[in-house]
N, C-alpha and C positions, 0 to 999 in steps of 0.2 A: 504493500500500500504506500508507501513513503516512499518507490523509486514508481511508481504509476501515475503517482499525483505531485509527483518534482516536489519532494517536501524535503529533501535532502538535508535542507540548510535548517529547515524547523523543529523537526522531531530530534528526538535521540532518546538512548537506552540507557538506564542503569539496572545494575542486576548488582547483589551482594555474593561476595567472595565466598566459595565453598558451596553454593547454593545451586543446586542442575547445574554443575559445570558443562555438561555436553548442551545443554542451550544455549548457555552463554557465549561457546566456542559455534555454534551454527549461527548464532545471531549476530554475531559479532564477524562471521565472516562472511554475512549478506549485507551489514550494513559499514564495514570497515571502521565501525566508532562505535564505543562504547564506553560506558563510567563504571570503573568499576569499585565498589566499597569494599575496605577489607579495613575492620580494626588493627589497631598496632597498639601494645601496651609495653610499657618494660617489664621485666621479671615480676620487678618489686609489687606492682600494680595486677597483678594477675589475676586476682580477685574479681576485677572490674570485669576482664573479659569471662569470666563465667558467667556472670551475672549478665550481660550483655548475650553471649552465648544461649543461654536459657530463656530470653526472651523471643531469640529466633525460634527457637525450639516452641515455646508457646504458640508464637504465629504460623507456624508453617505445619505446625500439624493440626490445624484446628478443620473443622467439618467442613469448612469450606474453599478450604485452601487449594490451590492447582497443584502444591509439592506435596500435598497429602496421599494423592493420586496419582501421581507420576509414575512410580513403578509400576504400575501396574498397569499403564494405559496401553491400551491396544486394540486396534480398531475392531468395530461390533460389542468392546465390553461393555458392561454397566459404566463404569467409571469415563469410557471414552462417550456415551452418550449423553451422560451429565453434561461434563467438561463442553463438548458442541452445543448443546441445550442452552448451558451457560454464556458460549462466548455469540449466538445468534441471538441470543436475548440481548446482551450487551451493543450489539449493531442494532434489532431492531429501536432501542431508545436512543440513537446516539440523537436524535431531531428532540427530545426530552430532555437533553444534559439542560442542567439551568446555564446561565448565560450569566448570571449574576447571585451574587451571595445567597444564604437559605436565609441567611439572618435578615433580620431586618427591621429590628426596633430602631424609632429615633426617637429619643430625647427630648425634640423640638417639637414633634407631634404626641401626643400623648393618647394611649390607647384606650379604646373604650372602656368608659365604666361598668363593670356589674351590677347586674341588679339581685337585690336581697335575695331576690326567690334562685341564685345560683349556687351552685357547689362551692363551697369554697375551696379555691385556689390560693396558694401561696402568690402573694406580689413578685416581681421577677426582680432583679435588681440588675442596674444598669450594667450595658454589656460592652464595655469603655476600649474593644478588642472592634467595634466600629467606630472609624472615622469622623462620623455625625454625632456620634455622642463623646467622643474624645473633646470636638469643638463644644459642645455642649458643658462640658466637664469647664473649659477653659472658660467659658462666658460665666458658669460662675464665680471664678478665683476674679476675676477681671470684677464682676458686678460688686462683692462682697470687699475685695481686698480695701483695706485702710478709708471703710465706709464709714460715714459719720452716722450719729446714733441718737437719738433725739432722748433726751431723760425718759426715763421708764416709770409709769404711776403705777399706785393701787388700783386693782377694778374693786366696788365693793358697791352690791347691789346695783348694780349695770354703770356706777358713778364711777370716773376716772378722777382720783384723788393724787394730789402734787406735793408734796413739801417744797416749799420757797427756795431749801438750798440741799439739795436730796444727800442726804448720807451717805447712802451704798454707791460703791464704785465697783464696777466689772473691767475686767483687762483681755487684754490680745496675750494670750500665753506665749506668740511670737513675737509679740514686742511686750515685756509685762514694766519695763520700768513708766510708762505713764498710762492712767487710766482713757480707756477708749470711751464709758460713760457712765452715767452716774442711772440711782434709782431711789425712788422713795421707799423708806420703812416706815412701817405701822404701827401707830401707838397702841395700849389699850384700849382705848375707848371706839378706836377705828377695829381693832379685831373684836369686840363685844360687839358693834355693831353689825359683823358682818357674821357670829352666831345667830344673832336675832334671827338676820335676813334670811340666815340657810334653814332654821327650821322654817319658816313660812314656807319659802318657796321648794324645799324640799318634799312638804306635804301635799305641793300642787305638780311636783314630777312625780311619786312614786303613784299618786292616784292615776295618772296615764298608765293606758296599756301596756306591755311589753309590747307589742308590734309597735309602737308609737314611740316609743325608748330605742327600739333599735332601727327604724328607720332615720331618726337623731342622729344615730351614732353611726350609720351605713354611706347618710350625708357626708360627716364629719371626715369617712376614711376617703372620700371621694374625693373631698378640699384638700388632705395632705398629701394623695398623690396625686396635685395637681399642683400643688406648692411644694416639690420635692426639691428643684433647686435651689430656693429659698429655705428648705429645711436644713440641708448639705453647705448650706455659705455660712448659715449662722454658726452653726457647730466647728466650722475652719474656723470663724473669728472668735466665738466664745471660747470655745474648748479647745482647739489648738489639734484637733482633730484632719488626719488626711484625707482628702476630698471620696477614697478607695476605703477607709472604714466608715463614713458618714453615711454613706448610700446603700448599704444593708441597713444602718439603723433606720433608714427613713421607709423600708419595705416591711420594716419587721413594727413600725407604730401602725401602715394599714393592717398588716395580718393583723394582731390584737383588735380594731375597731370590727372587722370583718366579722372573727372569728368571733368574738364576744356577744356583737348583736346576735349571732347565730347562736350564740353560746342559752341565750337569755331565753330565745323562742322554744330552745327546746327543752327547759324548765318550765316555761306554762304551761307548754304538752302536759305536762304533769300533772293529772286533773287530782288526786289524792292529797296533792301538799299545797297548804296555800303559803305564799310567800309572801313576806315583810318585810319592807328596808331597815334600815340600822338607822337610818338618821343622817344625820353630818360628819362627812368622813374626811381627815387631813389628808394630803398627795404630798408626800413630800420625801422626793428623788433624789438620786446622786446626780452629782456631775460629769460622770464621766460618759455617761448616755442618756444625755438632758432633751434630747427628745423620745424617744422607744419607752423607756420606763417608764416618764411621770404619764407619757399615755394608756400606758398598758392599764397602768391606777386608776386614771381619770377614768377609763372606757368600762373598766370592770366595776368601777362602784356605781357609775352612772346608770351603765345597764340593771343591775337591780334595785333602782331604784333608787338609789342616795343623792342626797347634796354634797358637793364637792367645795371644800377650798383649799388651793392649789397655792401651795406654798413653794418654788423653786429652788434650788440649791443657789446658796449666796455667788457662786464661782461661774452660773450658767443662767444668771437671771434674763438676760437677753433671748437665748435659747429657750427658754419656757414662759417668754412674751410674745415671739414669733409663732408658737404651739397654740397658745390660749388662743391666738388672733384669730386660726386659722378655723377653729375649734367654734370659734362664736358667727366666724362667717357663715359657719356653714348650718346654724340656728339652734344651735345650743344656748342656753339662756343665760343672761351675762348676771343672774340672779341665783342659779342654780350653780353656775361655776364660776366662784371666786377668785380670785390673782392676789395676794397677797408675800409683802416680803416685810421682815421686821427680827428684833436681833435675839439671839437663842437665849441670854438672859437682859432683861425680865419675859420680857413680852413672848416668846418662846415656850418658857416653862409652861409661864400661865395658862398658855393655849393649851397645851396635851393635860393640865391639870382639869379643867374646865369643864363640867358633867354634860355642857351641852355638847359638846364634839363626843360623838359614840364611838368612831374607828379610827384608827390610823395606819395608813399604806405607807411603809417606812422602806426604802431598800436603801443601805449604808453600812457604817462600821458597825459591828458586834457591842464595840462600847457605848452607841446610840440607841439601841436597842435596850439596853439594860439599862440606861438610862431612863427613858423613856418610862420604861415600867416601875423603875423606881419611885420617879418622877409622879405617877398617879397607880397605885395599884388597884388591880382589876382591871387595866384598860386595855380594850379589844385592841389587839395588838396584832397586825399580819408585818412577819418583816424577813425579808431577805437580806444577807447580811454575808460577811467576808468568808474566805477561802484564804484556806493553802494547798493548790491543788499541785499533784503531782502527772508526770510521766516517764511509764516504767518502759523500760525499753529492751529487750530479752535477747540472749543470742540467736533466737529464730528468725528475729525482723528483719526485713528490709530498711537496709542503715541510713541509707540515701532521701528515703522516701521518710522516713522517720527524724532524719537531721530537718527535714523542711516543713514538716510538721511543728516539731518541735521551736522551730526560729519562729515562725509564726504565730503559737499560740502564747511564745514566752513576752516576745516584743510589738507585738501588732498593738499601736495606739500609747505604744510606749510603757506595756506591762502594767497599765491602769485599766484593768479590767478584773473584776471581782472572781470570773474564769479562767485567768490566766494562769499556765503553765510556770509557777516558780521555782518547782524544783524536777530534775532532771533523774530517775531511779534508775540505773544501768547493770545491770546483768553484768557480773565478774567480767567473762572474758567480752562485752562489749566496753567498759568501763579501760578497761584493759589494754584496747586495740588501740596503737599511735595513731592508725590512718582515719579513725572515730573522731577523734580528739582533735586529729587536723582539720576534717573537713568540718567538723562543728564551730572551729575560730574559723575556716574562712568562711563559711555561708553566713554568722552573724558578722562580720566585717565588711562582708559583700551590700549591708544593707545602707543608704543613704541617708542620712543624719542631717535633717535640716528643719526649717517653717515649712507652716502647713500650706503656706501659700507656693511653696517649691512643689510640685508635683511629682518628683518625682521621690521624695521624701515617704521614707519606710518609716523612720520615726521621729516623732514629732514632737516638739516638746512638753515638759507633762504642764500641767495644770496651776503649780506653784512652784517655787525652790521644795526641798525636799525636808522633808518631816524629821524631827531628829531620828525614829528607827533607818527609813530610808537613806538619810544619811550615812547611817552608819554601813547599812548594808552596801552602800556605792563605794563606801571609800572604807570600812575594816574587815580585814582576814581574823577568824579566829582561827584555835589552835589546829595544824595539818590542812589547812586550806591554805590554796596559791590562788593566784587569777592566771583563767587560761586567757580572759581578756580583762585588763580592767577597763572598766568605765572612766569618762572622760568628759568633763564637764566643759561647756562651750565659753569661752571666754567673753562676748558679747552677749550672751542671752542664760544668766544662771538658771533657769528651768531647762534649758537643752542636756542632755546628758548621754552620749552614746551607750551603745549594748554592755553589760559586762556579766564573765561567767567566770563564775568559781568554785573551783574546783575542788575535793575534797571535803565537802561539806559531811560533818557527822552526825549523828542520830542527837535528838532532842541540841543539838547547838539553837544558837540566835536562828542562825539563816532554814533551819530545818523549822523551826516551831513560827518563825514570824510574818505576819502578813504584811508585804510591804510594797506592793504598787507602783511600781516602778520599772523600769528594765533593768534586770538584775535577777539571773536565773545560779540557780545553787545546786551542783552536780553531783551525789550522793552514790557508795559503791553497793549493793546486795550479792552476797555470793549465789544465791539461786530467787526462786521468784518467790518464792513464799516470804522470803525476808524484805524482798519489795513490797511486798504489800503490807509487810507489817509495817515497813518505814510511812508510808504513803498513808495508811489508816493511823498514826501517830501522831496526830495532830490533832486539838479543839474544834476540827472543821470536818467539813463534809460534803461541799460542794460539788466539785469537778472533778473527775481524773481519767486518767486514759493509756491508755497499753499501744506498743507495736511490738505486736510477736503474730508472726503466721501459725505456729503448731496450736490447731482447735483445740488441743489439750491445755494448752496456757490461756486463753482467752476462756474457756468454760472457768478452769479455776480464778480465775482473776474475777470474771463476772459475778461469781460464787460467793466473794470474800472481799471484794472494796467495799469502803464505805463512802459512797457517795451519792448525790442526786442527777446528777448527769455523768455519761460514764461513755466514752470514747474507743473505740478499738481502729485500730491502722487509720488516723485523722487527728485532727488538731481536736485541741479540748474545748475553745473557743467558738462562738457564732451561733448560740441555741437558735433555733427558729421554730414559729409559730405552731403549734401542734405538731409538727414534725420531730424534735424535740423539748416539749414543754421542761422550761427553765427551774429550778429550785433544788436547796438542797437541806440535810437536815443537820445535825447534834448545833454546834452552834451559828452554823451556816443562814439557820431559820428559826425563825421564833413565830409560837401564833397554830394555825391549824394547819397550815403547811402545803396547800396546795399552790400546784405549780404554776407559774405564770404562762399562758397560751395552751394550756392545758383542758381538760373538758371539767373542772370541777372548780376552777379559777372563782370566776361569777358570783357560784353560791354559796361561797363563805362570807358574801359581805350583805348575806341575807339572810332573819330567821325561818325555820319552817316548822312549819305545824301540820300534822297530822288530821285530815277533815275526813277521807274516805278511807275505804278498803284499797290495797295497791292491786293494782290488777294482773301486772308479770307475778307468777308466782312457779312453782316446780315442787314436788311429792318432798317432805321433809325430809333430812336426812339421818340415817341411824341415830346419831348422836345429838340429834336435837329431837328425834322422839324421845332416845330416854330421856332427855329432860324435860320434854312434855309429862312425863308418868308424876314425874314431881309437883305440877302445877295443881292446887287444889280448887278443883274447878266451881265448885256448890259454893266458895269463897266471890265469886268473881260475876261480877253485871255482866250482861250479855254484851255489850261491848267492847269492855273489856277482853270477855272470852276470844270475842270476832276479832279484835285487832292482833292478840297472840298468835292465835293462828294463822291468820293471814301473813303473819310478822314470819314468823320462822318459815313459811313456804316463799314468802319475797326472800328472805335470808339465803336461802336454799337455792334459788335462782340468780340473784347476782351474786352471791360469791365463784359460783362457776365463771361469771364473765368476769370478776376481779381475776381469777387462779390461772388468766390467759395473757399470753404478750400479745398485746395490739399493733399494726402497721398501718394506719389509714393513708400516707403516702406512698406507700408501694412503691417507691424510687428505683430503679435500674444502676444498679452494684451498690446501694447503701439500704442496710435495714437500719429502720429507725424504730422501735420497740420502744412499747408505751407498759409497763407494768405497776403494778402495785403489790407489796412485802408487807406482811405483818410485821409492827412497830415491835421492837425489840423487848418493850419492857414498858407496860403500862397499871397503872395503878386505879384500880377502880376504889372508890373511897365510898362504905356503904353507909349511909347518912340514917337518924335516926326514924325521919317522917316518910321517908322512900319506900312506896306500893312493892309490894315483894313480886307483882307483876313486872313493875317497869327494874327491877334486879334481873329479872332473868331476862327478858329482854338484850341488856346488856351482856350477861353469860351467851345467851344464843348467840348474837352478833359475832362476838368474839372468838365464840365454837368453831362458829362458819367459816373463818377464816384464819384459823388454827392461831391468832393471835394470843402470847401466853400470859392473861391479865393475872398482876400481885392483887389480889383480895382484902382489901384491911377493911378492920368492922370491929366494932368497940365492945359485942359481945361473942358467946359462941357461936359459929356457924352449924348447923346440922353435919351430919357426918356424911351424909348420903351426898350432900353436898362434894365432900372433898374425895366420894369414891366415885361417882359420876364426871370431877373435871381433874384427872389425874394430872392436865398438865398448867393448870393452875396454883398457884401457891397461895396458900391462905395464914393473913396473919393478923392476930386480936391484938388491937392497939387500943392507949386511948386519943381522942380526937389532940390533947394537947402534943401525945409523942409522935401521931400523923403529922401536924403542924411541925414541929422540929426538923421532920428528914425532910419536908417539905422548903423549910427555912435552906437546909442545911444543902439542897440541891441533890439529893439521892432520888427523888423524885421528880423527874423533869415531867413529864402528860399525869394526871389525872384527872381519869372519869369520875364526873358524878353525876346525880338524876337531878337535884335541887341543886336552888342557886345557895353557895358555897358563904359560910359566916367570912366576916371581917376579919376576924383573928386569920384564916386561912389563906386570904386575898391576902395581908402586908406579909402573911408567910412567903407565898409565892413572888411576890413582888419582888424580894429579896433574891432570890440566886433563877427568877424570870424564868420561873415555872408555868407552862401551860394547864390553866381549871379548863377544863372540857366540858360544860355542866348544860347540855341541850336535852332535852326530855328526850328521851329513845322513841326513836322513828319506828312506822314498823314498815316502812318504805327500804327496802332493803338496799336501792341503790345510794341512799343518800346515807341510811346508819352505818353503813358499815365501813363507810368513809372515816369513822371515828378511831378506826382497829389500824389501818393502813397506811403506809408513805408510800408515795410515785417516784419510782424511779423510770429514767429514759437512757435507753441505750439508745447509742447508735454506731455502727457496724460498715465498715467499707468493706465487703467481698469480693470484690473483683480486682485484679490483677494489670493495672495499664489498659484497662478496657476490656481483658480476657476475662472472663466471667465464669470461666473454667462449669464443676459439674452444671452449676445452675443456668448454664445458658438453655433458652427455652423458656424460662418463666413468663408467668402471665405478669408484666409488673407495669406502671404507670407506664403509657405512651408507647406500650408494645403489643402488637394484636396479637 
């Protein structure tokens, strides 16, 4: 064909070395030219050509491949009729090749909106690998760069309120020595006034429908990705943020608006439970994802039904005045969602003290949290909170692919990320290996250290000068630690600080136990895996962590025995997304009831429920909740009573089958992403003196069901039959004052109870920020028995460079 159609000078051949050498010697002697590839390695590097080796091997013998069947071809076989089948099929579409890209998003046009009644989709994020949105990218650094900023007021009760000469000052993390603008803080009397305003107008949002709530908030995701450049400029100039981490976070505030109004319709479904708002709930985010977060807060309290006041982190106040705008554009009520900014003492306190604010959505420091509860005890508290997350990296990994994982999730956004990868668990002889060690100092060396307004900038700088832990962590080695790089602070801009890794880090040191937000990764040895996990579970947290080892037997054991809420296998620990992998983690990672953010149970924690009908999913009780049906003395019990038992333990019986399952509702092609739920390790049902011995078993059944192991405490004896019926229960006579004690004293982090919990109890908990769990028992099984469980999300890369090895075939998203 090339000497038929004089293409001489257009075409040409490459073939790899070693590959059908006899075609390559026939094609090469009809076309007198060819390219030919042949790796070259030195000795020393040998490795690499295996590794390279075995990828041919992957490709060339896969199902479809022409060298899979080459030996064997000879005219009339099966395999020769394939092969022709194949290559006339390839002629007859050549008038079908596209002519231009598949891709074809642009930036500058923006794609149709959804409407409610669709499936939800993840948002895509910008695809900056075209031209059109590369330009796109650049008009915003151009629009936002060294923009002026007009003072930022209070909204409060749809009133824009000014201080004469505004307080707060926000800065360009790229330039922080002068302030970019100023903003007013809130007195008292401005934040009482703007509780007043949230109970009124709270009472005239939560009486709207759910459908009428979520097509609000379906609006709202329609306005932010429509003002997504404008989401991505401000987070350059507030946060100091690179243009390539801002635009996942502006994908990941629609998915939560999206997912949540959807989240909220399929709670009314629920004709059994009626649902109750909370009241007035605080929003009050971190800054280092000052838009995605305080939306997620906003969308979820708003969806069922709460009043909002939206408090910003002082560091990102800009950023979560361009969110509110966008928020109200889109007919949110500037009476229902508050804007408020004012200083953590006095006016701070006061607020979280304040019995008219009912919730607080807090995600921040650990020591915010326990604050917070200090601050008011009993206070409905949801908070997601720091990490010390690890990755363990085992001699079966792929080392390559796991160095760029690891550089990514250590440094992306400059190690201020609550998910970040801060310490490095290396498997003896990977720890061990020089050529490991090398390429981990040049891939983090390789990255560009600059402002955010640089594009081409991997890290950027953080948010302030450095905290004295982080300090100390940039600039001191403890004992048998080196830097394989140290960090290196920028002489013009002291928040700039490049990568630094350190080496040697040992068990319970500073750098092992401390969270410190920064780029600054701490590289720890494990002689086998089981000691990586013990290192990696050593810590007050519980977040994030993640493994690269190929042998299934390392990743089952790993999956088995972390302690974490997100949990990563061959992939960075970094990036949760919207249901795909819903975010949170537990021991002190979370405080509160614990559901995950993007998650299907998000919503209705910041909603009460109550029990109106019989539930209607239900399935044959199970062995071990009949016998504890034999116990229930029924000639005791109203017949509604009776009616709701029954029902209760046959709902029991039915979702706990679908809790005892791993979920994938994205079905992605080479990633599982598993959505599960584990019985809480260790909870404390507290049996109160006034508590129906109905609604007691209740709580036994729930927990039956889902083999959760509840400590029993009760101030008198328990019957026996009792403790021969729940062998894997432990039951202990206390009195209420030595419950409170271990309660004080933090031995007991969750407990159940059926009544609301005395005073003495509450400042117990309050002190070492103990979770009371004290909702009357549902007999709605999907919802009680949310009490017994944590969520955890895996997520799983399977596939191989795109080789998808056995599972190629599956039915998975986007493959017929």
């Amino acid at each position: 064909m090339k000497a038929e159609n004089d293409l001489k000078d257009e075409v040409s051949f490459e073939m790899l070395e070693g590959m059908a050498d006899h075609i390559r010697r026939a094609v090469q002697k009809l076309t007198k030219d060819i390219l030919l590839y042949c790796p070259v390695v030195a000795k020393k590097d040998f490795h690499a050509a295996v590794a390279y080796l075995f990828r041919r091997f992957d490709e060339n013998t896969g199902p479809d491949n022409f060298l899979k069947h080459l030996f064997s071809l000879e005219p009339g076989t099966e395999e020769w009729k394939g092969q022709a089948l194949f290559f006339s099929k390839s002629c007859d579409e050549v008038d079908a090749v596209m002519n231009k890209p598949r891709r074809t998003q642009n930036r500058f046009h923006p794609s149709e909106e959804p409407s409610l009644e669709d499936s939800f989709h993840n948002e895509a994020d910008t695809d900056f690998s075209l031209p059109q949105n590369r330009m796109w990218g650049s008009a915003i650094k151009d629009k936002w760069h060294n923009k002026k900023v007009a003072p930022i007021p209070l909204v409060i009760g749809g009133k824009e309120i000014e201080e004469k000469e505004p307080k707060g000052k926000g800065f360009d993390p790229s330039y922080p020595k002068e302030p970019l603008y100023s903003y007013s803080m809130a007195t008292w009397d401005q934040i009482d006034e703007a509780l007043n305003i949230a109970k009124v107008s709270g009472s005239t949002w939560s009486a709207k429908s759910a459908e009428e709530r979520a097509l609000y908030i379906h609006k709202a995701a329609n306005k932010l990705h429509e003002k997504r450049d404008d989401l991505i400029g401000v987070m350059m100039l507030d946060g100091g943020k690179a243009l390539l981490e801002g635009d996942p976070e502006v994908s990941e505030a629609i998915d939560f608006a999206f997912y949540y109004a959807k989240s909220i319709l399929k709670m009314d479904r629920c004709k059994d439970i009626k649902w109750e708002a909370k009241g007035t709930i605080l929003v009050a985010p971190p800054w280092n994802f000052p838009v995605a977060i305080p939306a997620g807060g906003i969308f979820g309290a708003l969806a069922a039904g709460n009043a909002v006041i939206f408090k910003p982190a002082p560091e990102a106040v800009l950023s979560g005045w361009i969110l509110v705008n966008a928020l109200w554009e889109a007919g949110i009520p500037k009476d229902v969602l508050q804007f408020i900014n004012c200083e953590d003492e006095k006016e701070g306190s006061l607020l979280i003290q304040d019995p008219r604010l009912n919730a607080v959505i807090l995600t921040g420091a650990t020591s915010t949290a326990l604050l917070f509860s200090k601050l008011r005890p009993g206070l409905d508290l949801s908070a997601e909170t720091g990490g010390k997350n690890a990755l363990i990296i085992t001699a079966s990994s792929d080392r390559d692919q796991a160095i760029k994982d690891l550089i990514q999730s250590a440094f992306g956004h400059s190690g201020q990320k609550c998910s970040a990868a801060s310490l490095a668990i290396l498997e003896a002889e990977v720890y061990d290996d020089p050529n490991f060690k090398k390429h981990l100092r040049d891939a983090a060396i390789s990255l560009t250290v600059g402002s955010a307004w640089d594009l081409s900038s991997k890290v950027t700088p953080l948010i302030r000068e450095p905290s004295e832990d982080l300090l100390r962590g940039l600039t001191t080695l403890d004992r048998g630690e080196f830097w394989l790089l140290e960090p290196k602070q920028n002489k013009d801009n002291p928040n700039l600080w490049s990568p630094g890794i350190k080496w040697g880090v040992k068990k319970d040191s500073f750098m092992h136990q401390t969270e410190l937000f920064g780029p600054v990764l701490g590289v720890m040895r494990a002689k086998n895996l089981g000691e990586a996990v013990e290192l990696a579970n050593g810590t007050r947290y519980g977040l994030t962590s993640g493994i690269h080892a190929l042998d299934a037997r390392e990743q089952k054991y790993w999956m088995e025995n972390i302690e974490a809420g997100n949990c990563y296998v061959n992939r960075g620990t970094t990036g949760a997304i919207v249901r795909r992998q819903p975010f949170g983690g537990f021991k002190e990672s979370c405080f509160g009831k614990g559901s995950k953010a993007g998650g299907p149970n998000y919503v209705a924690q910041f909603a009460k429920a109550t029990q109106v009908a019989l539930p209607h999913e239900k399935d044959v009780a199970s062995d071990k909740l009949n016998r504890l049906n034999k116990l229930v003395k029924r000639e005791e019990l109203t017949a509604e009573d009776l009616g709701y038992w029954v029902a209760g333990i046959e709902s029991y019986t039915y979702h706990a089958k679908h809790f005892a399952k791993m979920h994938d509702p994205s079905l992605l092609l080479g990633e599982d992403n598993l959505f599960c739920y584990k019985p809480h390790k260790k909870i404390t049902f507290r049996i109160q003196e006034k508590d129906k011995i109905i609604d007691v078993f209740k709580v036994f059944a729930a927990a039956l069901s889902v083999e959760c192991p509840l400590e029993v405490s009760f101030s008198k004896t328990s019957p026996q039959e009792w403790k021969d019926l729940m062998p894997h229960f432990t039951f202990l006579e206390e009195s209420e004052d030595a419950f409170e004690a271990r309660v004080e004293a933090g031995t007991c982090k969750r407990a159940r109870l059926i009544g609301a919990p005395k005073e003495s109890l509450i400042k117990a908990a309050s002190a070492s920020c103990a979770f009371l769990d004290a909702e009357k028992p549902l007999a709605n099984g999907r919802f009680e028995l949310l009490h017994y469980l944590r969520e955890v999300s895996y997520s799983i890369t399977y596939h191989r460079y795109g080789n998808l090895g056995l599972r190629e075939g599956e039915k998975r998203k986007g493959v017929s």
